[in-house]
N, C-alpha and C positions, 0 to 999 in steps of 0.2 A: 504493500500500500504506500503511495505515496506521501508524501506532506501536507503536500497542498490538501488533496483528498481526508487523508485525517484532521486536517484543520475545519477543513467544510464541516464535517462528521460532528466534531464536538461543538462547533459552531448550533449546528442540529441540536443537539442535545439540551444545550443550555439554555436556548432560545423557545425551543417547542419540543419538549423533555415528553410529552405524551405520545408521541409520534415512535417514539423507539425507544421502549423500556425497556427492553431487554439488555438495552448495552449498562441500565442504571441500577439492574438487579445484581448483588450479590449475594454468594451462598453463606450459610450460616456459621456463626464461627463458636468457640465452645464461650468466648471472650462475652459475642454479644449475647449470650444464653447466663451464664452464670456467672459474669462481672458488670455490665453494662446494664443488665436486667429489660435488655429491649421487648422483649414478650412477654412481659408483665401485663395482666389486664386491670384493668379501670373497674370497682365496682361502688355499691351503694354499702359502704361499713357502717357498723357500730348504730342501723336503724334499731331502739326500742321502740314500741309501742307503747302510744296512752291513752289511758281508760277512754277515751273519746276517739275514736277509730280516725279520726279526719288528721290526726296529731303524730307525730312521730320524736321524742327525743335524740338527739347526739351529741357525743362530745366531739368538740373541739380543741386542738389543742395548737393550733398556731399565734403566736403571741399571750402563751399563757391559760391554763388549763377550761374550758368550760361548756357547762352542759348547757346545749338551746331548743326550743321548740318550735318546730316544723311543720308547716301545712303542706298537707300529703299533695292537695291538688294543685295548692301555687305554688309550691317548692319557698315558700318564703320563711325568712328565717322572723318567727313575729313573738321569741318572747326569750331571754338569757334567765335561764332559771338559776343555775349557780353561775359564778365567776371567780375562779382559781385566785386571780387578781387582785377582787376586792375582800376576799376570806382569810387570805395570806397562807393559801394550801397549791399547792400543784398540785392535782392529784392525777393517776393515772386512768381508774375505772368508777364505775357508779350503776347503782341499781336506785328503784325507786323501792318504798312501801306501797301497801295496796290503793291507799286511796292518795299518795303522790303527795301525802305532805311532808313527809321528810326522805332523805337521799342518803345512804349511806354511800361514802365514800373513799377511796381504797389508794395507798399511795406507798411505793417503796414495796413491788408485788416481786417476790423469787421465784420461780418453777422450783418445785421438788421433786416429781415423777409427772408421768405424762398428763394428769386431770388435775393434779394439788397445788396449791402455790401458798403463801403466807406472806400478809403485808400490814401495813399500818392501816387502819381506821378511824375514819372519823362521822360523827351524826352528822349533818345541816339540817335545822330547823326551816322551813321556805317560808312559815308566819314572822317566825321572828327576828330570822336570820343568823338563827348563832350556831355557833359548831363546838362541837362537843368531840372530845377525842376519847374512843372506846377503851384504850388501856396504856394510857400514861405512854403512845407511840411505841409501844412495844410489836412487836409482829406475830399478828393470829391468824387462825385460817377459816374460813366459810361464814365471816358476820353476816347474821340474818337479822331483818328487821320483824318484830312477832305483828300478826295480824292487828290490832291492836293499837300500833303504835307506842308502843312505852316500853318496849324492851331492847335488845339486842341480844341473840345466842351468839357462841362462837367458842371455836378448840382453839386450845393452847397446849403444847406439852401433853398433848394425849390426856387433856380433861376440857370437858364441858362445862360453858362455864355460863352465865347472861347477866346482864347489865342494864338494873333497873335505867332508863332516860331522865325521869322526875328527882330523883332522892340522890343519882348517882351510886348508889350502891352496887357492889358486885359480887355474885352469888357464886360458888362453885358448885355446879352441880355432882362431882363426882371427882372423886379422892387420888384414885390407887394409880391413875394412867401411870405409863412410865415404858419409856426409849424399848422397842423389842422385847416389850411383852403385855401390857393393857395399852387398848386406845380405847378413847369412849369419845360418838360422837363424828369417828374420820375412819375409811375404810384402809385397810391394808393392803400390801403393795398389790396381789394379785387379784383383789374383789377391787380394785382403780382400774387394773390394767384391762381383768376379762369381765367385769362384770359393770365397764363403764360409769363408774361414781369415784367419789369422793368425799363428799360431804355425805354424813351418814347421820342426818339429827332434823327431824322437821316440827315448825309449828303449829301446834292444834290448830283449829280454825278458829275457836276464843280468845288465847293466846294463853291460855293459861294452866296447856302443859306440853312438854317437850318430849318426843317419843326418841328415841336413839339407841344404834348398834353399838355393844358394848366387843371386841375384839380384844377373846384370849392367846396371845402368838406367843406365849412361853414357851411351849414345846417345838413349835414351826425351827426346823434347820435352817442355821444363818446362812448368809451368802458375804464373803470378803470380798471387795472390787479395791486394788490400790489405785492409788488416785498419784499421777507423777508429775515433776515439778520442783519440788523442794529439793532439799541437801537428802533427806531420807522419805521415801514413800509414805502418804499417808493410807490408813487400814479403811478403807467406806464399810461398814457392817450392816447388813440388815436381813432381818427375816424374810423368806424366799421359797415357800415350797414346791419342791420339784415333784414331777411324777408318782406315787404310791407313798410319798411321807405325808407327814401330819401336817395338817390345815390347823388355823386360828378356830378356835371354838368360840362360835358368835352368839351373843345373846337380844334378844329386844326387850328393849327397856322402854317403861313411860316415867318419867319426873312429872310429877303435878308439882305448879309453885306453891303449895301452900305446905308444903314440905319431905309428902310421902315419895319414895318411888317404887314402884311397881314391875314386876318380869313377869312377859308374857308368856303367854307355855306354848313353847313350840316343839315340845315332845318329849320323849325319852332321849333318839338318838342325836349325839350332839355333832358323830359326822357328816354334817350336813351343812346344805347353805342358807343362806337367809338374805338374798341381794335383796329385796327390796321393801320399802315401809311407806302403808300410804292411808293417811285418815280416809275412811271409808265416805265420807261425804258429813260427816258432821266430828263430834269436840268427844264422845265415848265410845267412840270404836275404829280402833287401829285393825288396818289391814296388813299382811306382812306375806309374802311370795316365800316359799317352804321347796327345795332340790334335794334330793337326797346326793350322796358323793358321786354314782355313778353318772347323775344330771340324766337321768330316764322318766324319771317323774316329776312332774309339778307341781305344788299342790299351793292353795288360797286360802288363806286363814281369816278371821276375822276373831278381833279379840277386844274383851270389854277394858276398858282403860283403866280401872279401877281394881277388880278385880285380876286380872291378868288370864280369867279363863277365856279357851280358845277353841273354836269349831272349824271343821273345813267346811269351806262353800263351795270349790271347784277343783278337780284331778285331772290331770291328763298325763299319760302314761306311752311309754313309746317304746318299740324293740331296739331301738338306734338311741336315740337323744330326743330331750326335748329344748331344743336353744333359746335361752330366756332374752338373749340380745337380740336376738330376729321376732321374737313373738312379743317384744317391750312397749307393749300397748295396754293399759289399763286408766280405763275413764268411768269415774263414777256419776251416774244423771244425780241431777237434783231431783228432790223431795222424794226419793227413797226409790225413783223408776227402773234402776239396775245399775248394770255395768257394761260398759262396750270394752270388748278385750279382742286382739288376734289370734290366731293359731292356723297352722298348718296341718292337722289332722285329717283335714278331707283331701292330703295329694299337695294342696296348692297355699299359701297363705292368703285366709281372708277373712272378714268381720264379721262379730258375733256378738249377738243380746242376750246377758241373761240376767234374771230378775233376783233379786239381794236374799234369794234361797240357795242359788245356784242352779236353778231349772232353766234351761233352755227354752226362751221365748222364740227366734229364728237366729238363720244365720244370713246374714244381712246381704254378702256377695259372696260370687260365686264363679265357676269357669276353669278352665287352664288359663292361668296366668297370677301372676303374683302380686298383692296389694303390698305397695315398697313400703309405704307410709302413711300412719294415719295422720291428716294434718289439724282436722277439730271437729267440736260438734256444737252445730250452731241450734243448742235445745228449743229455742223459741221456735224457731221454722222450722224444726225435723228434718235437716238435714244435716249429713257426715261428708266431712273432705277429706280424700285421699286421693294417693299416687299409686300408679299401677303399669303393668305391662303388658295392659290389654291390648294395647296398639302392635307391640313388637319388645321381644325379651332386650333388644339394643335400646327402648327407650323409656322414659316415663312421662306419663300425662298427669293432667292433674284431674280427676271425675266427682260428683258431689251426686249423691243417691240419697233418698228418703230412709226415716225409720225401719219400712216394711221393707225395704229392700228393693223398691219401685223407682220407675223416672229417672232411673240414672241417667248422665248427662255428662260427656267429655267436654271440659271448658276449654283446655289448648288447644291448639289447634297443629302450630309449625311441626313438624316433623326432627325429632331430637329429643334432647332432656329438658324437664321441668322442673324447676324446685321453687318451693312457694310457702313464704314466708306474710301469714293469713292476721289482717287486726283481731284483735279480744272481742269485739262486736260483731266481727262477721260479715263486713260492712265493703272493706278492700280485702287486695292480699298484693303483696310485693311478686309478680312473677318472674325469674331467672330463666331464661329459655339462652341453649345453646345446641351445636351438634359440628360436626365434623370442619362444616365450612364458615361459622359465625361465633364467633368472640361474644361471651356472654352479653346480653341483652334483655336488660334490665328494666322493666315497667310495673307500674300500678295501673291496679283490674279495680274493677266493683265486683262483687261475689257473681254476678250474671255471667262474668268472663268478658265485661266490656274494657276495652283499652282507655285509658284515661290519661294518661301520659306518659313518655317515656323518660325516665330518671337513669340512666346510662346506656351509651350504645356502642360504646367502645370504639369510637372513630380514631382517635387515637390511634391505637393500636392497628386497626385498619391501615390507618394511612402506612406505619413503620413495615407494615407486612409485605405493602406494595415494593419494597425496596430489596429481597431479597428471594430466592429463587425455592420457594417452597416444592418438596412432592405433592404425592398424594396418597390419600388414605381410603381404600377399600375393603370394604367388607366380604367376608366371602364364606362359607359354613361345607363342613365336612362330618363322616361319619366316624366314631368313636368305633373300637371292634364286638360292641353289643347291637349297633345301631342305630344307637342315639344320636342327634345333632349338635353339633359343636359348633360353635359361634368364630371366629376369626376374623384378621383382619392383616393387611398388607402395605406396608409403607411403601413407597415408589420415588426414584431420585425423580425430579423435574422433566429431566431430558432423558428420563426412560427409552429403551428402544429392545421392542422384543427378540432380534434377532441377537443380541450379547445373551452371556453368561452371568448371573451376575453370585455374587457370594449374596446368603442371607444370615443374618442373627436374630433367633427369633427372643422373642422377651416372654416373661413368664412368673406368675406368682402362684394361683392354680390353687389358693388354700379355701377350706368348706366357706361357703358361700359367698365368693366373693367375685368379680367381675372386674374383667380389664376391659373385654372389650366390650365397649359401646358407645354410642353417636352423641356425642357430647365434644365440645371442644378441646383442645389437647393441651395436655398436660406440660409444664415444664419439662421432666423426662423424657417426652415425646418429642418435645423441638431438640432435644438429645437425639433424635431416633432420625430426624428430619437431619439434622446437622450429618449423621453414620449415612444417607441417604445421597445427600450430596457427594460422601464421599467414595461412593457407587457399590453402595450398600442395601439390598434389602430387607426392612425387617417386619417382622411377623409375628402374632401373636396368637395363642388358640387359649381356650379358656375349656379347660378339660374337664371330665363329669369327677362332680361335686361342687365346683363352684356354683353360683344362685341363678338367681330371675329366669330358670326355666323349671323349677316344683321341688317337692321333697324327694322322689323315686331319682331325679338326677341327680341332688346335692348330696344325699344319704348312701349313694353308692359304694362310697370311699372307707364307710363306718369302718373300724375294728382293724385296717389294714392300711393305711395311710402312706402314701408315695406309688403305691402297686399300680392304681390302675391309671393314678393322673402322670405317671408318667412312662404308663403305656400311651395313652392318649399323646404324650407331646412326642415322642419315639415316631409315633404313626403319622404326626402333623407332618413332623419333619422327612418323612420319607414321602409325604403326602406332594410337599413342597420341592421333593428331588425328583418328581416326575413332571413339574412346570416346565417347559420349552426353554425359557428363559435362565433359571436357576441351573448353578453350577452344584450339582449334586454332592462333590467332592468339599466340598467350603462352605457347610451348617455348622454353625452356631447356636450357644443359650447362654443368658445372661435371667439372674434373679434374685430382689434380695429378701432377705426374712426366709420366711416360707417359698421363696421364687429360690431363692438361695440354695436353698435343700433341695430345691426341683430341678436345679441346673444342675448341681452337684452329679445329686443321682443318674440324672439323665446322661451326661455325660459317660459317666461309670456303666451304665445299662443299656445304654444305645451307644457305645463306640464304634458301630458300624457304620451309625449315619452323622453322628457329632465329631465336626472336630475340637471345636475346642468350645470351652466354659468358663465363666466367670458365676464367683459365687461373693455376692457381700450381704456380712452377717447374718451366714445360715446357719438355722438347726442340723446339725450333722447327729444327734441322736435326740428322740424324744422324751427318754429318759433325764435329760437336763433341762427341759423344760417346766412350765406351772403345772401347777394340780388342774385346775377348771379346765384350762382350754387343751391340754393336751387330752386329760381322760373323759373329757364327753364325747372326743372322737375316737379314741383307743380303746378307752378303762383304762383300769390300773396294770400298769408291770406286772405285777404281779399274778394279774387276773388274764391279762394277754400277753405275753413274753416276745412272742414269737411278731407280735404288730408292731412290737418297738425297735425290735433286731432287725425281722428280713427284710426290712429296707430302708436302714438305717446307709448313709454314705459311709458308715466306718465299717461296715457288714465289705462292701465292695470297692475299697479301696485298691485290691487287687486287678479288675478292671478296667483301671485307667491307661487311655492311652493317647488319648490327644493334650492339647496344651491348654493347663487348667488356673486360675488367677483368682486365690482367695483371699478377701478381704473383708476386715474387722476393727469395729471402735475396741479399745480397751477398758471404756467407761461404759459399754452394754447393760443396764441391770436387766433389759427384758431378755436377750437371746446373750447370754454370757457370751465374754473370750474365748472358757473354756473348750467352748464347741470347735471355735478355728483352733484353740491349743490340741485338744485331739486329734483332730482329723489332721493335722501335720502329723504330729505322733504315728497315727498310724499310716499315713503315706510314705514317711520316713523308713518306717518298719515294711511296708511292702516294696522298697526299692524304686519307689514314683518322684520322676524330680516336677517338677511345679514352681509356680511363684506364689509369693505370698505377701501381703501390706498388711500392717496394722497403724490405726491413726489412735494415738495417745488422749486417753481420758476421756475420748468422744463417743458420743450415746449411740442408742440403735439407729438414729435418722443420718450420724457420720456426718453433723453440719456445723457451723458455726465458721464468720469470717471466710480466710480464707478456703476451707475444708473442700464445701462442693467443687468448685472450680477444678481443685488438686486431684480430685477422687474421681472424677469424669474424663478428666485428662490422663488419667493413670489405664483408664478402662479403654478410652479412643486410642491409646499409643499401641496397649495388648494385642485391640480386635485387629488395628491395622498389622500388627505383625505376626498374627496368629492366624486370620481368619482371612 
């Protein structure tokens, strides 16, 4: 080309840049993914709801901390309720009480474990304006405002404690807490991690008594993590049960403030769980969710507050599990009309009414397909919002159906995911719509599904997207070797061309119910996948039977034998993917972390015929080191099944390695320990296997902070390019 010619050319460019994008797209670099943050999306944060559906609070925090209120339909900012400024607090976070006249206030917040944090506290009065600080700035965790207004609960030090507002007085509810081994009031590490909580202490609906889990972890075996840094290692200690050891033995308690407290009776046997406590719809009777260790049964209790006696109201019983985080729906109607709860007993998850006996009034929906999420119930009008996958197991909609189970009605419409974020009255709901090709897109509805305006559309991002040489993402479904349909999907460089070869790396997490692929906008990791695509990489992803949104008979498959058949399924993807025209049969890859971890692992190990090489960060390499809950609702116990923990354990087949394998691990892990990459070196060592291996110092199971990601992705693109 000549001079002159390329002068013309940019001359083009600068002048009428629309004309020839192509010369002004570039491909993705790991820099503008995980330094530069260019694919970041724009959304609506930190929306609460106020009792008047039209209203929405947020904090603000530019120039100085502060909560304001927002009119949903003019977006206008028409009233500064607190001001960080004029109180002489900065604070970080804030909740309202019920009826919004006072704000509790949170400032100087730590992470502890993945749901817990501790911070400082403070009241604001919004009549009066004065702020009241909960405990002389000391750092508590979970300050609750009581229905009532005149109290405050909250843990300290593993005791319960509340905080008259009027008198300033402060109560301890509860003596004995103490460092690994009573907590009263806060869940323990592994009823935070599998059982989704944290805060374990709620207020009547009078205010005037406090029901809460008392956690015995005396006996639970400690877990050491050193922590490096210093001249000498620090010791991190805390209770941790693994596999077939002992659990915290959990109590429920009610404290009345007038000074009794009360334990409910939730049986003889204490190996058992107790995630969850929830006033039944009124001030004397606590509800509390009842698993036995192997998590096959469920059972519903209802118990007099006073007395501590306790009846079941509802059982459900399973040959597999019954998963209390997939079925974590319990609403009690007002004036005594029942309970709307989910279950997946009939095949599929869906909603069901039954009346404050436990008798089955109906069950509200119904079909193959799976109700993701119950979003409320708007009791005055009889109607229930939820999400579901009745449109396609890749998407969710949002549907609202009657009491009787009539009239249902899909409100979304666009083709993708919907998540919907619904006011207290029932009046709006925030809808998030995105899918494959649209950057989350953000509006308020009226409950009829009418668009009212939109409050982010990611133009932004739009525009930066235009500037760079994206693939493409297809979807595409194959058969497992029972039958069943498997979900998939396919990354594609830009400038695809089907007559090349091209290598693929397929991705993979594959644990009981969970989902990678589907039409929702893509992930951070994904413009990782996009970034490996440009560099003339295809990647692939299959979601093998057990994972969810296609029923119980496919999630359930996996029960008692764990890795067998999900990673026969990704064995078959990838042999499935070496008869594409296009695919270089010889140069399969798997890359997964956690549980994807283990599946690459394995897979690599199990299919060395069609894998060449694996990356595994911070996988389970035996499930024997993992928690009591979530390893034996899928297993049971060690003890009770040996052979589900062993025969497909990655340290069972470390012998069959033979491609080029790249394990990596935080050493600050408390969910999926070091120990697990300390073994499985161990025993790759012992089978004569060379590999590589990273570990990053002190860093958790997510391997982040600063500079971390960047390091750790760049460590993975240098492997695949020299491995795969």
């Amino acid at each position: 080309m000549t001079k002159q010619i390329t002068t013309i050319l940019i001359t083009i460019l600068v002048l009428f840049p629309g004309i020839c994008p192509v010369y002004a797209q570039v491909d993705i670099t790991l820099e503008d993914i995980f330094q530069k943050g260019v694919f970041s999306k724009d959304g609506v944060y930190g929306i609460n709801w106020m009792k008047d559906g039209r209203y929405y609070s947020t904090l603000e925090k530019e120039g100085g901390a502060k909560v304001v209120r927002v009119n949903l339909e003019t977006g206008e900012r028409e009233e500064v309720v607190v001001d960080g400024n004029e109180i002489g607090l900065q604070f970080s976070g804030y909740s309202f009480n019920e009826d919004e006249s006072k704000l509790l206030l949170s400032s100087e917040v730590e992470s502890i474990y993945r749901r817990s944090t501790k911070g400082v506290y403070h009241v604001f009065d919004r009549e009066t304006q004065e702020l009241q600080p909960l405990y002389e700035n000391e750092k508590v965790s979970y300050a609750t405002l009581s229905p009532d207004n005149t109290k405050v609960a909250f843990v300290k030090d593993n005791n319960l404690y509340y905080k008259d507002l009027k008198s300033g007085e402060l109560h301890q509810v509860t003596l004995d807490g103490k460092e690994n081994h009573i907590i009263n009031g806060a869940a323990d590490w592994v009823y935070e991690e599998e059982f989704s909580m944290a805060q374990a202490f709620k207020w009547s609906p009078d205010g005037k008594k406090i029901a809460f889990l008392r956690f015995d972890e005396s006996e639970v075996p400690a877990y050491n993590m050193q922590l490096w840094g210093e001249l000498y290692p620090q010791d991190y200690i805390f209770k941790y049960p693994k596999a077939g050891e002992k659990n915290a033995v959990v109590g429920v308690h009610i404290h009345h403030l007038d000074g009794e407290t009360v334990i409910m009776d939730s049986g003889e046997e204490e190996d058992v769980y107790l995630p969850r406590i929830f006033w039944a719809g009124n001030s004397d009777t606590l509800a509390f969710i009842r698993l036995n260790r192997l998590q096959n049964q469920m059972d519903l209790y209802h118990a007099d507050s006073r007395t501590g006696n306790s009846q079941l109201l509802l059982s459900e019983s399973s040959s597999t599990y019954v998963d209390l985080n997939y079925n974590d729906n319990l609403l009690y109607l007002d004036n005594g009309k029942g309970i709307i709860s989910t279950s997946e007993k009939d095949g599929f998850k869906h909603i069901y009414h039954h009346d404050l006996s436990g008798n089955l009034i109906r069950q509200i929906t119904s079909g193959d397909w799976e109700v993701t999420e119950l979003i409320g119930i708007d009791q005055d009008a009889g109607k229930i919002y939820f999400h579901s996958t009745e449109v396609s197991p890749l998407q969710t909609h949002l549907f609202v159906v009657d009491m009787k189970g009539e009239n249902k009605k899909q409100l979304t419409k666009e083709s993708g995911t919907h998540q919907t974020d619904m006011s207290p009255d029932f009046k709006y709901y925030i809808g998030t719509f995105s899918n494959t090709e649209t950057p989350d897109l953000i509006r308020l509805f009226d409950t009829d599904g009418l668009e009212l305006t939109v409050l982010e559309n990611n133009s932004r991002l739009k525009e930066r997207l235009e500037n760079f040489n994206l693939g493409s993402k297809e979807f595409f479904e194959m058969e497992a070797a029972d039958g069943s349909k498997m979900n998939g999907y396919l990354i594609k460089p830009h400038d695809f061309d089907p007559a090349k070869k091209y290598p693929v790396l397929m991705y993979v997490y594959g644990g009981p119910g969970s989902q990678n692929v589907k039409d929702s906008w893509t992930s951070i990791r994904d413009f990782w996948h996009f970034h490996l695509a440009g560099e003339g990489y295809l990647v692939a992803c299959v979601d093998n039977r057990g994972t969810g949104a296609k029923g119980r008979e496919f999630k359930h498959a996996t029960y008692a034998n764990l890795g067998k058949l999900e990673v026969e399924d990704q064995i078959d993807a990838a042999k499935y993917m070496g008869t594409l025209p296009y695919v270089d049969p010889e140069r399969i890859g798997i890359w997964g972390w956690s549980y994807g971890g283990y599946m690459s692992s394995l897979s690599l190990m199990l299919g060395n015929e069609v894998f060449k090489t694996a990356i595994a960060v911070a996988p389970v390499t035996t499930w024997r080191y993992y928690d009591t809950i979530y390893t034996e609702r899928y297993l049971q116990t060690p003890q009770l099944n040996p052979s589900g923990y062993d025969d497909n354990s990655p340290l069972t087949h470390v012998g069959k390695l033979e491609g080029s394998f790249l394990l990596i691990h935080g050493t600050g892990d408390d969910n999926v320990h070091f120990q697990n990459a300390v073994d499985l070196t161990n025993a790759l060592i012992g089978a004569n296997k060379q590999f590589e291996t990273f570990y990053y110092p002190n860093r958790a199971h997510s391997i982040s902070g600063g500079n971390t990601s960047f390091h750790l992705y760049r460590k993975m693109t240098d492997f695949i390019k020299k491995s795969l």
